[in-house]
VOLUMLO-344345 format. One record per residue (C-alpha): residue number from 1; x, y, z; chain; residue in three letters. Coordinates in nm, 4 decimals, always signed. Example, Ala and Ser with C-alpha at 12.3 -4.5 7.8 and 13.67 -1.06 7.14 Angstrom:
BEGIN
[1 [+1.2300 -0.4500 +0.7800] "A" "ALA"]
[2 [+1.3670 -0.1060 +0.7140] "A" "SER"]
END
This chain:
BEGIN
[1 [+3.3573 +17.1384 +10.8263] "A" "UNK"]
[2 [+3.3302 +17.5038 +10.9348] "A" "UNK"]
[3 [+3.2335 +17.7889 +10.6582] "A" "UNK"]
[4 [+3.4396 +18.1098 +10.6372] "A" "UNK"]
[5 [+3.3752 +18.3910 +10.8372] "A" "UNK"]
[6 [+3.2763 +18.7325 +10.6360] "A" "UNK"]
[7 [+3.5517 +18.9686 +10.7579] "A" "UNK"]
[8 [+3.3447 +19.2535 +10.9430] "A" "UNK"]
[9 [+3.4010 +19.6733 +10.8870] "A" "UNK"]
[10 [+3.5929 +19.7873 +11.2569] "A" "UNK"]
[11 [+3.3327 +20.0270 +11.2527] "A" "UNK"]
[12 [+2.9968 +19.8825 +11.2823] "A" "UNK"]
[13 [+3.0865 +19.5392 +11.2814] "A" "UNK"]
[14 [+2.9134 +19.4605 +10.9304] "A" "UNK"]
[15 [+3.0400 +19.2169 +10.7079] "A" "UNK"]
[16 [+3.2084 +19.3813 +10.4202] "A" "UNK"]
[17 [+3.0987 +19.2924 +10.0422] "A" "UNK"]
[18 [+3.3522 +19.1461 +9.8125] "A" "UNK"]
[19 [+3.5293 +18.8808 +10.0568] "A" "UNK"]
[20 [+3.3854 +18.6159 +10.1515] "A" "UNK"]
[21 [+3.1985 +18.4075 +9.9070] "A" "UNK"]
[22 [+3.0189 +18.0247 +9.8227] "A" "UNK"]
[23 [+3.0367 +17.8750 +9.5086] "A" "UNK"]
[24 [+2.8350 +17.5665 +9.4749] "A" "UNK"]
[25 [+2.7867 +17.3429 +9.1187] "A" "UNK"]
[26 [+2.6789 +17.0388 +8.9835] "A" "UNK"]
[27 [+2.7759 +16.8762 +8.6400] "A" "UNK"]
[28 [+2.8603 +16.5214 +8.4861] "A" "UNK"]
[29 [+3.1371 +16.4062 +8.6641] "A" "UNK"]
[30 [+3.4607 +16.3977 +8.4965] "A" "UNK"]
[31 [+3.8142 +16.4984 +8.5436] "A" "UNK"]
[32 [+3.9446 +16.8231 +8.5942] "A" "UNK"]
[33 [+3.6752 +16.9748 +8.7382] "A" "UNK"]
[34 [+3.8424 +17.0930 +9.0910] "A" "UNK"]
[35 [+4.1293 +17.1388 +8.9133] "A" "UNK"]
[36 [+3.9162 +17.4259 +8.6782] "A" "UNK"]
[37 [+3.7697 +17.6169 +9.0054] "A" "UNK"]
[38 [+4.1269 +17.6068 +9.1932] "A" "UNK"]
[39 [+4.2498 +17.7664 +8.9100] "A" "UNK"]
[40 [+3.9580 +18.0256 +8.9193] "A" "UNK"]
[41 [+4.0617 +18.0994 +9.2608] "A" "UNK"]
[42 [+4.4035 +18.1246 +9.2199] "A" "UNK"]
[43 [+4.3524 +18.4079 +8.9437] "A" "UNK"]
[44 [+4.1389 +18.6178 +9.1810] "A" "UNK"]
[45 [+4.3802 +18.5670 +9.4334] "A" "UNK"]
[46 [+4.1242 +18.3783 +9.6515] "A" "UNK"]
[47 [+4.2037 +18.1390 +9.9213] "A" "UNK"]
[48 [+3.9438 +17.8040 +10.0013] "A" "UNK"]
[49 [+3.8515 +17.7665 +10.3301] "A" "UNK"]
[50 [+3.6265 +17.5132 +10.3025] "A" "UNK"]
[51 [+3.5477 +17.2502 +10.0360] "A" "UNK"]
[52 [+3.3026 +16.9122 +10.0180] "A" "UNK"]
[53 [+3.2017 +16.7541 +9.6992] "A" "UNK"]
[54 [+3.0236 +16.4250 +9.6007] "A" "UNK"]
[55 [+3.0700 +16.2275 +9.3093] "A" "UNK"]
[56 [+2.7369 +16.0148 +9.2489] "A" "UNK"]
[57 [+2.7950 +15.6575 +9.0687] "A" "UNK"]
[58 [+2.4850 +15.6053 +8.9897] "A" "UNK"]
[59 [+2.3997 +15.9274 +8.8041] "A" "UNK"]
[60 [+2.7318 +16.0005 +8.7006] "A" "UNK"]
[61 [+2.6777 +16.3487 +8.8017] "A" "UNK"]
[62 [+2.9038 +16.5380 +9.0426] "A" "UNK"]
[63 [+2.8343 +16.8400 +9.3319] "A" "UNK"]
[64 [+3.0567 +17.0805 +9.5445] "A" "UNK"]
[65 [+3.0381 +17.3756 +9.7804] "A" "UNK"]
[66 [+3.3478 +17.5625 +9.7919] "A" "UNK"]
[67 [+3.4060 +17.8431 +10.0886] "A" "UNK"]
[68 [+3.6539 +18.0941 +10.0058] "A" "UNK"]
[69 [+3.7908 +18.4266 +10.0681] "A" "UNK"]
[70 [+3.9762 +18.7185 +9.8669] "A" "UNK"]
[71 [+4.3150 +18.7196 +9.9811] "A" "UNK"]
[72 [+4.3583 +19.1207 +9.9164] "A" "UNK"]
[73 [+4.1067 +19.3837 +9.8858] "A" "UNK"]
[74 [+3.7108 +19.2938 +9.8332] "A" "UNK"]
[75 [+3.6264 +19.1802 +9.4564] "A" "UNK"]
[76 [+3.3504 +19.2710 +9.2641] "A" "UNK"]
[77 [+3.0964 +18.9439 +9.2125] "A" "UNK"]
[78 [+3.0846 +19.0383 +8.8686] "A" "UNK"]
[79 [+3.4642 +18.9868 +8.8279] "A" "UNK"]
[80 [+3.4816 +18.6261 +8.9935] "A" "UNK"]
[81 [+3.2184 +18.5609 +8.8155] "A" "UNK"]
[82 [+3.3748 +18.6256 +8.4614] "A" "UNK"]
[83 [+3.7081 +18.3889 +8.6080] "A" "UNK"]
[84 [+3.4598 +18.0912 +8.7333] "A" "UNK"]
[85 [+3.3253 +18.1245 +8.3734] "A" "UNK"]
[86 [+3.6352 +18.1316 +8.1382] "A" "UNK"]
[87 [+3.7446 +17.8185 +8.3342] "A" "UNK"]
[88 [+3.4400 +17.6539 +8.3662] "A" "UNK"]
[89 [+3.3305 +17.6393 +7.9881] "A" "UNK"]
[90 [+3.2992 +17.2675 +7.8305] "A" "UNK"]
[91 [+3.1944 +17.1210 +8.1666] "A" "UNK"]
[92 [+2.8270 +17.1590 +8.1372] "A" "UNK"]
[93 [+2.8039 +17.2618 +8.4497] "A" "UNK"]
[94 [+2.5383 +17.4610 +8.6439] "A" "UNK"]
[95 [+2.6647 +17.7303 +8.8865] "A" "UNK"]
[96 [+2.6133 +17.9216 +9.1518] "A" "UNK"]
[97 [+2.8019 +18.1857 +9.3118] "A" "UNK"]
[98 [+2.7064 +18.3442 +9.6537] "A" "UNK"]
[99 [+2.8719 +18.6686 +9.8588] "A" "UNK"]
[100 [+2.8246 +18.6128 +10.2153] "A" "UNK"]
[101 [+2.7762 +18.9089 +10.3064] "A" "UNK"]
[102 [+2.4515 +18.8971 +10.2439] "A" "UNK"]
[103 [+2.2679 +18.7773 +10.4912] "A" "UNK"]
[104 [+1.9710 +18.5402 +10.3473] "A" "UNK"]
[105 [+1.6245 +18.7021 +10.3874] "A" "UNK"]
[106 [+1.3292 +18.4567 +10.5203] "A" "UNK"]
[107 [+1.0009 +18.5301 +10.5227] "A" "UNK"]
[108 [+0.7962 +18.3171 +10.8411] "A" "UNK"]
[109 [+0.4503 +18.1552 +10.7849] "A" "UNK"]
[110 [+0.2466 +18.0118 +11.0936] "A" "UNK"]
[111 [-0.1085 +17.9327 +11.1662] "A" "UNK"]
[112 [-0.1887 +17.8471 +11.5182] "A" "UNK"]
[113 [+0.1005 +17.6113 +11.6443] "A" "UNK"]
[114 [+0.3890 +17.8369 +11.7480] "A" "UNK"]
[115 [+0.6876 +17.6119 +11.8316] "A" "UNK"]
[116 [+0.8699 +17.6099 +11.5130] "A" "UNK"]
[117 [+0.7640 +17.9756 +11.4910] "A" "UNK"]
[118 [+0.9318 +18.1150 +11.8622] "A" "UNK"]
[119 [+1.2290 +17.8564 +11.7985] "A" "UNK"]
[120 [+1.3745 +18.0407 +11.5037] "A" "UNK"]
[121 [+1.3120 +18.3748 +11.6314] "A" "UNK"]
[122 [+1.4989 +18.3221 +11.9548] "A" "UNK"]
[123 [+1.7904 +18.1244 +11.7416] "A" "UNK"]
[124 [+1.8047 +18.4417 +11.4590] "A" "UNK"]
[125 [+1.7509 +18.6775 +11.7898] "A" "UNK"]
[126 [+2.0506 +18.5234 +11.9036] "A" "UNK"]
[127 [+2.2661 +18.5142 +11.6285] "A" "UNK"]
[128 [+2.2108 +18.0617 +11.5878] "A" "UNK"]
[129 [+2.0992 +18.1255 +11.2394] "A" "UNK"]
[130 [+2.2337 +18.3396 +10.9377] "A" "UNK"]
[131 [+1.9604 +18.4517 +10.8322] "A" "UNK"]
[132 [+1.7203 +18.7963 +10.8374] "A" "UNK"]
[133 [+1.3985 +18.7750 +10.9066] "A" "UNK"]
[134 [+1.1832 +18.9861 +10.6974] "A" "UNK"]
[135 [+0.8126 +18.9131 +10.8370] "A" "UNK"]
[136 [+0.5636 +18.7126 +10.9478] "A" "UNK"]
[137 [+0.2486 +18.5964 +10.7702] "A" "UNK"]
[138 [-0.0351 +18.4200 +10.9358] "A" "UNK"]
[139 [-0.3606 +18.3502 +10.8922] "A" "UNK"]
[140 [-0.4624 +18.3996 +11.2158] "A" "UNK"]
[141 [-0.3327 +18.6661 +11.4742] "A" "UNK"]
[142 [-0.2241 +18.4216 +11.7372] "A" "UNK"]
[143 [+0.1351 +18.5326 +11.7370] "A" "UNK"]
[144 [+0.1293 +18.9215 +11.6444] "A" "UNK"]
[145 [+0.2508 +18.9853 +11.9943] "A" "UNK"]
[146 [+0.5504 +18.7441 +11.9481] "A" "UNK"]
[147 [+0.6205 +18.8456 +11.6342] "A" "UNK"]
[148 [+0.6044 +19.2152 +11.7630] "A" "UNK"]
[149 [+0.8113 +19.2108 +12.0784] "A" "UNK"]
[150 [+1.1284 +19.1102 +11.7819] "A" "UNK"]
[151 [+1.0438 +19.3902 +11.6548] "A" "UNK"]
[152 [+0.9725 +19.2051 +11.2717] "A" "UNK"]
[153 [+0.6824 +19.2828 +11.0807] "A" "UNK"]
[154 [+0.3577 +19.0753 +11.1348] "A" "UNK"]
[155 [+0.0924 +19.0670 +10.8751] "A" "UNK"]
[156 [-0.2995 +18.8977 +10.9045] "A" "UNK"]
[157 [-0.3452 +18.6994 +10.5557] "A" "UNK"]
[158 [-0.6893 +18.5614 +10.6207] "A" "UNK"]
[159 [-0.7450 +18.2089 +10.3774] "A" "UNK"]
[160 [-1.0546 +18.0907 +10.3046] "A" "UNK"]
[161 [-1.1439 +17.8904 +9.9778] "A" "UNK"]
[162 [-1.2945 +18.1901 +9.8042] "A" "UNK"]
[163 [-1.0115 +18.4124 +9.9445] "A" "UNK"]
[164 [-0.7030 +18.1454 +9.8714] "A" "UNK"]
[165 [-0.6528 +18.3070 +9.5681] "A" "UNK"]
[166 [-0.6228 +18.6602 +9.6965] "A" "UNK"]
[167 [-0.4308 +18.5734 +10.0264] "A" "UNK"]
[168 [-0.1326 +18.4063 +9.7599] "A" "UNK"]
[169 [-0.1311 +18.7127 +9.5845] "A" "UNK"]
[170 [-0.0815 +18.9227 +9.8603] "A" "UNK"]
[171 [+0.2009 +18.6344 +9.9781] "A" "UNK"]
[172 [+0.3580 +18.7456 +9.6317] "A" "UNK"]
[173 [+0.3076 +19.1458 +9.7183] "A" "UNK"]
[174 [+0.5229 +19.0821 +10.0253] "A" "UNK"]
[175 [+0.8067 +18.8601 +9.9171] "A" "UNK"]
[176 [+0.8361 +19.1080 +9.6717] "A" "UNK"]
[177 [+0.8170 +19.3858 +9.9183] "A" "UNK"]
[178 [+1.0597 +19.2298 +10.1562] "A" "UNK"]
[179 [+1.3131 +19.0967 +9.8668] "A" "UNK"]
[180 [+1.2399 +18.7826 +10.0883] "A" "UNK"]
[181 [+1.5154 +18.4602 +9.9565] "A" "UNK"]
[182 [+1.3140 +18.2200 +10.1113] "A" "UNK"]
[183 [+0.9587 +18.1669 +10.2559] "A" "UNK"]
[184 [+0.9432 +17.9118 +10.5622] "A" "UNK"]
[185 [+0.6164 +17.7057 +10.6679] "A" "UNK"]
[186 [+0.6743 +17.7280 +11.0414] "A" "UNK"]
[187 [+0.3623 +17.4955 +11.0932] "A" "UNK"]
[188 [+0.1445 +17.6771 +10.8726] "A" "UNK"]
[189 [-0.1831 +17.4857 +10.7930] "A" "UNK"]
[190 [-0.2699 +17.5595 +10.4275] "A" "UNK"]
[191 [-0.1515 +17.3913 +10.1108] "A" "UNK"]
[192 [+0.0203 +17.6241 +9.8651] "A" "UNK"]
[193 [-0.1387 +17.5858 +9.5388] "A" "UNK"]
[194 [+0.0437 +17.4197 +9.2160] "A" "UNK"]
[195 [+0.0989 +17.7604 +9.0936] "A" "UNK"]
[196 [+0.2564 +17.9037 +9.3932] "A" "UNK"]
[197 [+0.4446 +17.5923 +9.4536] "A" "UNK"]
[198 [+0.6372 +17.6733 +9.0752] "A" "UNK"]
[199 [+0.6820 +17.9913 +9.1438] "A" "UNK"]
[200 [+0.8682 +17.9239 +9.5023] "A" "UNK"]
[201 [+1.0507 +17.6421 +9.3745] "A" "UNK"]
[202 [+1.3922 +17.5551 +9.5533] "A" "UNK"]
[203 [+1.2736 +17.8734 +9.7741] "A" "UNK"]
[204 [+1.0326 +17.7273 +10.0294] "A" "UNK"]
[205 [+1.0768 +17.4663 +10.3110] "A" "UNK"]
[206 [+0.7995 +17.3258 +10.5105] "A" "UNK"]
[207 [+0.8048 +17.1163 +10.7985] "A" "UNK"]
[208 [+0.6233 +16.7809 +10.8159] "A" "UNK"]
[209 [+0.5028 +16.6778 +11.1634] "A" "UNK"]
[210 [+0.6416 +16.2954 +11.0746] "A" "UNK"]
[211 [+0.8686 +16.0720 +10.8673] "A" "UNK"]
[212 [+0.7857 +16.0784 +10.5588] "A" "UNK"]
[213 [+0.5965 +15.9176 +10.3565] "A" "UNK"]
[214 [+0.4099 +15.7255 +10.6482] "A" "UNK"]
[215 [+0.1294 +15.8681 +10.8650] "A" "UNK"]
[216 [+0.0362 +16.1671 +10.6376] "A" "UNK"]
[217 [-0.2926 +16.4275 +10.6807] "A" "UNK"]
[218 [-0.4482 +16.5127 +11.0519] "A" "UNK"]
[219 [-0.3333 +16.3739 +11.3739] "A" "UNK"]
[220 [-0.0025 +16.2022 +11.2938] "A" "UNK"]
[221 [+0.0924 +16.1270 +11.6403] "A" "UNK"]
[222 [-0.2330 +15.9307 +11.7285] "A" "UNK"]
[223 [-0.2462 +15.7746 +11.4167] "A" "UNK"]
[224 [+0.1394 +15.6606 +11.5489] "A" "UNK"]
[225 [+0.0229 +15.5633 +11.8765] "A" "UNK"]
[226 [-0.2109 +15.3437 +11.7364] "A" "UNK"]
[227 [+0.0079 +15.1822 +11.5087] "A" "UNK"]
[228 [+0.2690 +15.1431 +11.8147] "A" "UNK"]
[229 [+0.5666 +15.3053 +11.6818] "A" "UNK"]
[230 [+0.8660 +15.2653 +11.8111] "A" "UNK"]
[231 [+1.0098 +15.6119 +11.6123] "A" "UNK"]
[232 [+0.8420 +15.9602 +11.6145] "A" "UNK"]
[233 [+0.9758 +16.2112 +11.4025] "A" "UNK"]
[234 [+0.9602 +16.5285 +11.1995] "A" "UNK"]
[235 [+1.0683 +16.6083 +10.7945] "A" "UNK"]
[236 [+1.1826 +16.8973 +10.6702] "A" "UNK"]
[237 [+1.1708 +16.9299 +10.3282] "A" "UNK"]
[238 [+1.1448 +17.1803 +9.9888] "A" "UNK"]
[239 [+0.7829 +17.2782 +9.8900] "A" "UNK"]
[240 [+0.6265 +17.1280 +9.5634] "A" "UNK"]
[241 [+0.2996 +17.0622 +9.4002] "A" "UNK"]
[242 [+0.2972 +16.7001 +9.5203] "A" "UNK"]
[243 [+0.1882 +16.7637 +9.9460] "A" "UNK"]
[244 [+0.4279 +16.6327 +10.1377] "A" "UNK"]
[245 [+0.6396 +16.4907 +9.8731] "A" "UNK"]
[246 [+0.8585 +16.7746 +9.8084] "A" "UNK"]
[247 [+1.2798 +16.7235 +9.8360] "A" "UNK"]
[248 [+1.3608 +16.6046 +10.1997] "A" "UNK"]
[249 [+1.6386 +16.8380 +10.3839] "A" "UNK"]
[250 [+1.6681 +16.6799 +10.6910] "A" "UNK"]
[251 [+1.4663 +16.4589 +10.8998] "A" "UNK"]
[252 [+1.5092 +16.3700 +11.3280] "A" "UNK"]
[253 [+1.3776 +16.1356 +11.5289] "A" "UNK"]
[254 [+1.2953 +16.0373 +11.8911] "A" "UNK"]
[255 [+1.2834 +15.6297 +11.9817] "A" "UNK"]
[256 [+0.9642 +15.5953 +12.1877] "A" "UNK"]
[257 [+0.7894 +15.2743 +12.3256] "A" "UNK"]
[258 [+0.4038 +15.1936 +12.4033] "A" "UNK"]
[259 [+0.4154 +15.3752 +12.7632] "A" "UNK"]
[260 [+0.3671 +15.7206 +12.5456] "A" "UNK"]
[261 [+0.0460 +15.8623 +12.5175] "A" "UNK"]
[262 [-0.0683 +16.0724 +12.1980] "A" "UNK"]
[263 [-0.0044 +16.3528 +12.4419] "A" "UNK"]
[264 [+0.3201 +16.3171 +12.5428] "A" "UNK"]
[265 [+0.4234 +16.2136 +12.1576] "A" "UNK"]
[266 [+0.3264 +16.5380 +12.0680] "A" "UNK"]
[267 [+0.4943 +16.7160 +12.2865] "A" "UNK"]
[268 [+0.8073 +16.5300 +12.1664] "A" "UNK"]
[269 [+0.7672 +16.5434 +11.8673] "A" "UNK"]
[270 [+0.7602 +16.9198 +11.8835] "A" "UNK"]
[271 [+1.0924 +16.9420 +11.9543] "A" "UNK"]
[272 [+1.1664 +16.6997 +11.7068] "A" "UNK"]
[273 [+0.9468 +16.9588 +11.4233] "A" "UNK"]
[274 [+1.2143 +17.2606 +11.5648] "A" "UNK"]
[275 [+1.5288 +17.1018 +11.5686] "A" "UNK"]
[276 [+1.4741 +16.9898 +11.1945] "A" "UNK"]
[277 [+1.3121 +17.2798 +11.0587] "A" "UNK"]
[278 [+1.5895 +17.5018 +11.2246] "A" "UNK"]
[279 [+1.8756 +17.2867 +11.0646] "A" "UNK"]
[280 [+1.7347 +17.2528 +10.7836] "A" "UNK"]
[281 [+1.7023 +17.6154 +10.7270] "A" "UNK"]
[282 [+2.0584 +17.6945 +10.8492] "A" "UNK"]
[283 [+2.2359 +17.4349 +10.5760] "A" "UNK"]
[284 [+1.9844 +17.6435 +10.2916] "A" "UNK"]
[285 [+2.0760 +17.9848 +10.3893] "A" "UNK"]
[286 [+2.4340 +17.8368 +10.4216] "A" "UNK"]
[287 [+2.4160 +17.7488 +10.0590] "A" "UNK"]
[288 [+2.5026 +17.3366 +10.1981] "A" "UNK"]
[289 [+2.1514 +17.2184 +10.0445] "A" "UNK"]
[290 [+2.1784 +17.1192 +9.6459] "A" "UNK"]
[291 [+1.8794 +17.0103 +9.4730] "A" "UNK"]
[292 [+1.8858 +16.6617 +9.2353] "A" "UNK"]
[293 [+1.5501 +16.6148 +9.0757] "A" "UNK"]
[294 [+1.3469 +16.5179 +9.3616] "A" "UNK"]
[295 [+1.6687 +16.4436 +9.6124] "A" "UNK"]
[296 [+1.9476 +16.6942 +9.7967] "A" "UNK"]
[297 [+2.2449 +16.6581 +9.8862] "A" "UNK"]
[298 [+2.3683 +16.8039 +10.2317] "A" "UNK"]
[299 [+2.6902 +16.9274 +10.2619] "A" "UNK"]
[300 [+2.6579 +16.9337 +10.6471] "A" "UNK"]
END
């Protein structure tokens, strides 16, 4: 399935506001409910380019991502958001309507393992991922110079336990600064606390350096290698109070037999860590991720 393209401005090649858009939703299933946004559409003189939806039988509930695009001149989000509404009402349902012009803003966090870290800024540098990258934050200045040479703001947030509370508050200070959509742990080493989990809710992705829930904490690939794995593999997932246990994205893998060292699964596995991390990020800012209590569903 391919998402609609935001028509650009022949002048500076910018997508222009007001026609392209995403709607996605989840309510109780029941009839009548694509029926009630097609309608929607129709008023606003909107055309779907794209639409997936899920009906789950054993929740009863029911999920969709619509793609779509004004068929005449651009349209206030206000206005298709009054339509969506009148036809909407009775269904219970919880909404969400996106313009894509608006390219998602990320901020980057990284400690000392830069993989995930210079594999997203060479796929946003190259236009692989929709997404704006707002800044860096580290607690260490390993990759200033990285982050520097793509010209995106790097900041030093030091963490120490006395300090943990300051450095989260100053993690605050910038998403606020940067009017950042999303924060990404690009293999950064410190757990959030509870508190900052709630308040990033649904807004921050990590990436776990296995499948989860097996071989958690410090050295994951040796603790694989001694277990003789046959799979290595990498999690991404959203961020919440529980470590590690937070709404899975996406997850990869890499089949592997007892000739691998803990070295060479490592270096594996690193690939692995990018290629989920950068997926999983690109079906978010896409608006293709939906969360379900402590499950998603992927409209990939």
């Amino acid at each position: 399935m391919t998402t609609a393209s935001a028509r650009t401005d022949s002048t500076d090649g910018k997508a222009v506001a007001g026609t392209n858009f995403v709607l996605t939703l989840s309510c109780p299933d029941r009839g009548g409910i694509v029926q009630a946004i097609a309608n929607a559409l129709v008023e606003t003189h909107c055309t779907i380019s794209d639409s997936q939806q899920f009906g789950d039988p054993s929740t009863k509930a029911f999920f969709m991502r619509v793609a779509f695009s004004r068929e005449t001149d651009p349209i206030e989000l206000s206005t298709l958001e009054a339509a969506i509404t009148s036809h909407v009402a009775g269904f219970d349902m919880n909404w969400q309507l996106y313009d894509s012009a608006e390219r998602h803003r990320i901020i980057l966090m990284v400690s000392k393992q830069g993989h995930c870290l210079s594999d997203l800024l060479f796929r946003v540098h190259s236009g692989l991922l929709p997404v704006h990258v707002a800044a860096v934050v580290s607690n260490h200045t390993d990759f200033e110079d990285l982050t520097n040479w793509y010209g995106i703001p790097f900041h030093h947030v030091p963490v120490t336990k006395e300090t943990k509370p300051h450095a989260e508050d100053e993690l605050r200070r910038l998403i606020k600064q940067y009017s950042a959509d999303t924060v990404v742990l690009a293999r950064y080493m410190q757990v959030l606390s509870n508190e900052l989990c709630d308040d990033l809710a649904g807004r921050a992705i990590n990436i776990h350096h296995s499948l989860l829930p097996s071989f958690k904490g410090a050295r994951p690939y040796s603790q694989a290698y001694d277990r003789g794995v046959k799979v290595i593999g990498a999690t991404a997932h959203y961020v919440t109070g529980d470590l590690d246990e937070g709404p899975i994205i996406e997850q990869d893998f890499i089949r592997v037999d007892h000739t691998r060292d803990p070295k060479e699964l490592t270096a594996m596995g690193r690939d692995n860590e990018a290629l989920a991390l950068a997926r999983a990020l690109k079906w978010h800012a896409e608006r293709r991720v939906l969360l379900f209590g402590n499950r998603t569903i992927v409209f990939n």
